[in-house]
N, C-alpha and C positions, 0 to 999 in steps of 0.2 A: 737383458737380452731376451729376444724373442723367443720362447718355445713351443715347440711344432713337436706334435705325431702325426707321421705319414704311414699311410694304408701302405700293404703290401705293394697294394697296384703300381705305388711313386717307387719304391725301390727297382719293383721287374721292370718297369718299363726308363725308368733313368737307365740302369745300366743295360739295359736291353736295345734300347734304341734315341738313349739320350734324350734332346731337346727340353721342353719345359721341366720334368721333373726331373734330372739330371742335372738343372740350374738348382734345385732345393739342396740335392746331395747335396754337388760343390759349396754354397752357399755355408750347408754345416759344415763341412770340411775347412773351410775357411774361417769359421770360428764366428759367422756373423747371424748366424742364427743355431740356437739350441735344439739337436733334433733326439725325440725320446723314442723309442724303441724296449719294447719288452723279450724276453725270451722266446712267447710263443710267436709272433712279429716276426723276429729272426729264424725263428724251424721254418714257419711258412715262405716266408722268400726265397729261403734256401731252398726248402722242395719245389715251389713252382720253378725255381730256375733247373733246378736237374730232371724233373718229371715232366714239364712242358717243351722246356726247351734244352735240354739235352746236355748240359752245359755240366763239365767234367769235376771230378773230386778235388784235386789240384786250382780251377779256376772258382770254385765255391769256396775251398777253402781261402785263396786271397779276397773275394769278395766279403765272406764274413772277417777277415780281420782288417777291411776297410772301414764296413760299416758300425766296426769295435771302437775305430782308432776317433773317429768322430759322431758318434751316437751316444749319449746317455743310457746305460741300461735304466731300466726301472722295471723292480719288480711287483705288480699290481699286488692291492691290498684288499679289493673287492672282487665278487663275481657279479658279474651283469649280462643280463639274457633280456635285453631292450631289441638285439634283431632275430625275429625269430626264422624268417625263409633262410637267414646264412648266421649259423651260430657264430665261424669264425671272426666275421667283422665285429662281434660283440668284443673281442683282444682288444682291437683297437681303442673302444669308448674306453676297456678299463686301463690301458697304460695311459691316456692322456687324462684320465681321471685321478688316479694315482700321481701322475708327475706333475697334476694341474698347469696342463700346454694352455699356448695360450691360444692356439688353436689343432683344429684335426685338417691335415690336407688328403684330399683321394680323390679317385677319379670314378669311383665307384658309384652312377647316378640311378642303382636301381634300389641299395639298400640307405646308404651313406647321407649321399648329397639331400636325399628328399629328409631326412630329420633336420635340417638346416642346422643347429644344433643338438648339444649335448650336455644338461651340467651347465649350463653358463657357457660351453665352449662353441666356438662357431666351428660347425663344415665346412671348408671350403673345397672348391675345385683348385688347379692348379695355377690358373691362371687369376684368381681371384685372390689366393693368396701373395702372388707374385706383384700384384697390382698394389695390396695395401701395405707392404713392405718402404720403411723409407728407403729414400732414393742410395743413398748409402751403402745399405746393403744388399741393393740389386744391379750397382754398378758392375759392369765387365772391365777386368784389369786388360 
């Protein structure tokens, strides 16, 4: 099975406003792709959804036991300080480092995307990753 860590940015903005990265949730949710997620991963999506967008204790807390019910925790084994303008996207290299994803998805093209990789792992954008998915797992039921 394919495994994927997705940047903060794929979670706020799936459940924020759907479309492409809300195809990846569902995708793990459906058990067709393996998506990893670390702790620090999960505080930051939780805060940008209540400190950005305002989004209440109650609708956070079902959000975090969505992205429980189908996310792989992993808890990173390394620290990595490869981004230095935004230390947090540095989470991201180390949970898919740790879970060795088989790639990183974000949307993020001012830190992220310009490393093309990580580790052997590729960046991708959202739509890149949707692209080299077999057809299988990007079918709509």
């Amino acid at each position: 099975m394919l495994s994927v860590t997705a940047d903060t940015n794929i979670y706020i903005s799936g459940y924020n406003f759907g479309g492409l990265p809300r195809r990846i949730l569902d995708l793990a949710a459906a058990g067709d792709i393996r998506l990893d997620i670390s702790a620090a991963i999960l505080d930051e999506t939780l805060g940008v959804l209540r400190d950005k967008f305002d989004w209440s204790k109650d609708a956070l807390r079902d959000i975090e036991d969505d992205i429980r019910s189908y996310a792989q925790l992993v808890t990173p084994t390394e620290s990595i300080d490869v981004v230095k303008a935004d230390p947090p996207d540095n989470r991201i290299l180390e949970c898919a480092a740790s879970a060795r994803s088989d790639c990183i998805v974000t949307g993020d093209k001012r830190h992220l995307l310009p490393l093309r990789q990580y580790d052997g792992i590729p960046i991708l954008n959202v739509a890149e990753f949707l692209q080299r998915l077999p057809a299988r797992a990007d079918s709509e039921d």
